[in-house]
N, C-alpha and C positions, 0 to 999 in steps of 0.2 A: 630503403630502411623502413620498416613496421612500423606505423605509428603508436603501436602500444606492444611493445616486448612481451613474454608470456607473464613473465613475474611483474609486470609494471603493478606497481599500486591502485593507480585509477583502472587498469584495466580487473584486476583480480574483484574491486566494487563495484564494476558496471557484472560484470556476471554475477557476483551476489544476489546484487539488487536487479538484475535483469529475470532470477528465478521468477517464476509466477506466484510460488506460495509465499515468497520470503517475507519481501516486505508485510503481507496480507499478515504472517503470522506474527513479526513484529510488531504493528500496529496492533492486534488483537490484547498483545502481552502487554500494553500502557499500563495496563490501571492495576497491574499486579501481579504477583502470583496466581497461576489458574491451573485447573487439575485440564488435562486433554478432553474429555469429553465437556466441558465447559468450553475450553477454545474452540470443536467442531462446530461445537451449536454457533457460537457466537458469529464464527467465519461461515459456516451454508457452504455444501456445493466439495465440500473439501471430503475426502474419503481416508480410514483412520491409518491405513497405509502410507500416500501422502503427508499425512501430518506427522504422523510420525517420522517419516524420511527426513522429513523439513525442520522439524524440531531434533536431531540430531546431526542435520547441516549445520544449522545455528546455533549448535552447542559449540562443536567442532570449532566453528570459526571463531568461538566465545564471546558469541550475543549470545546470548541462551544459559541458564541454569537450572538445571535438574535435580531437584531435591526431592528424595524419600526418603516416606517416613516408613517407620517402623510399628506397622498397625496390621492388624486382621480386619479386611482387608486390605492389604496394602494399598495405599497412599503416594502418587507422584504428582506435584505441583512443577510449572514451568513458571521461570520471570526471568527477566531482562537481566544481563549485567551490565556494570558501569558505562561500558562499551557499547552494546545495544541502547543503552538508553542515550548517545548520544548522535546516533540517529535518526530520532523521534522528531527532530524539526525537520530533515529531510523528508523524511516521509509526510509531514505535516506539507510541507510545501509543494511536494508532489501530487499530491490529494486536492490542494487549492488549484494546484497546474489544473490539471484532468477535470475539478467541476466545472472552472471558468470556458478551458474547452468545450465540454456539453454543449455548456450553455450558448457559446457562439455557435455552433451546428448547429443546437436547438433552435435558434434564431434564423441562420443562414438557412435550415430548410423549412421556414413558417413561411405563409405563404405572403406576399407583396401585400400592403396595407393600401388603401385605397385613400386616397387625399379628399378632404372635402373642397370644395371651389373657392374659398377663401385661404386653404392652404395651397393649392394649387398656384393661385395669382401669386401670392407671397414667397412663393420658389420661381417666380419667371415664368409659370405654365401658360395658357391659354384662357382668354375670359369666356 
């Protein structure tokens, strides 16, 4: 038996959140309402095809809301719904996950510190 059926709930948000863009563009949406070329800039590296795709994934699944307006020229802001924004601490803790990791690599590949001879004796080394 399948550990996660096709429609299981956990499995349908591990592929959500397994996108590459998704979460990136959720986190982007925190602070607000933002017109698409304001989220490009803000995310880097993201192309407007991409975002676009991603931001009518996210609508789809309703994290996402698409409001336009009715302006020369037209006007499209994106922001979070209820939904999306509750989220925001997973991603929030995903984010603390991934720096704290860095930061042990970061560590695990620096190179070996060197003991002075008083630290040395005081760990059992050699006088």
């Amino acid at each position: 038996m399948p550990a996660f059926i096709a429609d299981c709930p956990a499995r349908l948000t591990f592929d959500l959140l397994g996108n590459t863009w998704n979460g990136v563009v959720l986190w982007a949406l925190r602070d607000g309402p933002t017109r698409p070329a304001t989220l490009r800039r803000r995310i880097g590296g993201i192309s407007n095809k991409v975002l676009t795709e991603t931001l009518r994934r996210l609508e789809r699944n309703g994290l996402v809301a698409r409001e336009r307006y009715r302006e020369a020229p037209p006007r499209v802001e994106y922001r979070l719904t209820p939904l999306g924004e509750t989220l925001l601490p997973t991603l929030q803790a995903a984010g603390d996950w991934a720096q704290a990791l860095a930061a042990r690599e970061e560590e695990a590949a620096a190179p070996p510190r060197r003991r002075s001879a008083p630290q040395e004796r005081a760990a059992g080394g050699r006088r």
